[in-house]
C-alpha positions in Angstrom: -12.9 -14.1 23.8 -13.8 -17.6 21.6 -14.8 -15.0 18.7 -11.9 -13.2 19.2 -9.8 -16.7 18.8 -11.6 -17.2 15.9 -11.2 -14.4 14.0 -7.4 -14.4 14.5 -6.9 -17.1 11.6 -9.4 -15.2 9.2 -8.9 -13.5 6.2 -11.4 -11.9 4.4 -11.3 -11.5 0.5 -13.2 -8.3 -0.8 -13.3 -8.0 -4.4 -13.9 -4.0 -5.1 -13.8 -1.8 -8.4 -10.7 0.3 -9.1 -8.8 2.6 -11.7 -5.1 3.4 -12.2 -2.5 3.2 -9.6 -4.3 1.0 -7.2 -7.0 3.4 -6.3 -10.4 2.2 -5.8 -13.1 3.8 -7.1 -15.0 4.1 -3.7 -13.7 3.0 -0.1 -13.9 -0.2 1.8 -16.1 0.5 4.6 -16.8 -1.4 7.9 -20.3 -2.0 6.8 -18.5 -4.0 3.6 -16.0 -6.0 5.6 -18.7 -7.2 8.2 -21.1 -8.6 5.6 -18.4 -10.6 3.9 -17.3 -11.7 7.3 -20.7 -13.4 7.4 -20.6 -14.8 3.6 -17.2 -16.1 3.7 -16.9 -17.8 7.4 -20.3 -17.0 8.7 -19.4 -15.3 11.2 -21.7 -12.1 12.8 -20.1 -9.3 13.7 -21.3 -6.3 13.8 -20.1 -3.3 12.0 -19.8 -0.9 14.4 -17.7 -2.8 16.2 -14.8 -2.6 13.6 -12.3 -0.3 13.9 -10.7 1.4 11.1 -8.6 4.6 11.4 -9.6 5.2 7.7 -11.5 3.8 4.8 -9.2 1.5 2.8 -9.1 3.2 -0.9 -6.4 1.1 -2.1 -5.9 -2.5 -2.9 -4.0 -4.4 -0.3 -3.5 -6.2 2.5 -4.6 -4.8 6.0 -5.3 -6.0 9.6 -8.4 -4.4 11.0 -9.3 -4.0 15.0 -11.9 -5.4 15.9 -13.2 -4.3 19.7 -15.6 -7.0 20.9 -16.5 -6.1 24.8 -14.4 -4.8 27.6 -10.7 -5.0 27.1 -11.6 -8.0 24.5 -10.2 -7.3 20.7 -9.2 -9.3 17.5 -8.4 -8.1 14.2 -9.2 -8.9 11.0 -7.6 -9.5 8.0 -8.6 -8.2 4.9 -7.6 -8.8 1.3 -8.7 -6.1 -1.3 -8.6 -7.3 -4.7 -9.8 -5.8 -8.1 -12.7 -8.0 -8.9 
């Protein structure tokens, strides 16, 4: 529950690769989001444990679920930029 609490107030900036009309050129995966979870506010969370209904393609804003134990959640947001 403290990791949930801290993960409410964080937002995490992934800069990804795209072409015309706001489509990226691959997808934003869990895998992706986790590791700059740890660069940017090193915090370890695993990425399994995020939940995304589909891999983000476009740039954006989004709120990603994260489940961390029984009946205990946060999300996530995350910022794709073109970088």
């Amino acid at each position: 529950q403290e990791l949930a609490g801290k993960l409410k107030g964080c937002q995490v900036k992934i800069a990804a690769k795209g072409g015309a009309g706001g489509k990226l050129f691959g997808a934003v995966t869990a895998k992706e989001i986790s590791e700059q979870l740890k660069a940017q506010h090193d915090m370890e969370l695993d990425s399994k444990k995020l939940v995304l209904a589909e891999p983000i393609k476009t740039f954006g804003a989004y709120t990603v679920k994260a489940k961390l134990g029984y009946e205990v959640s946060g999300t996530i947001n995350v910022l794709v930029v073109e970088g």
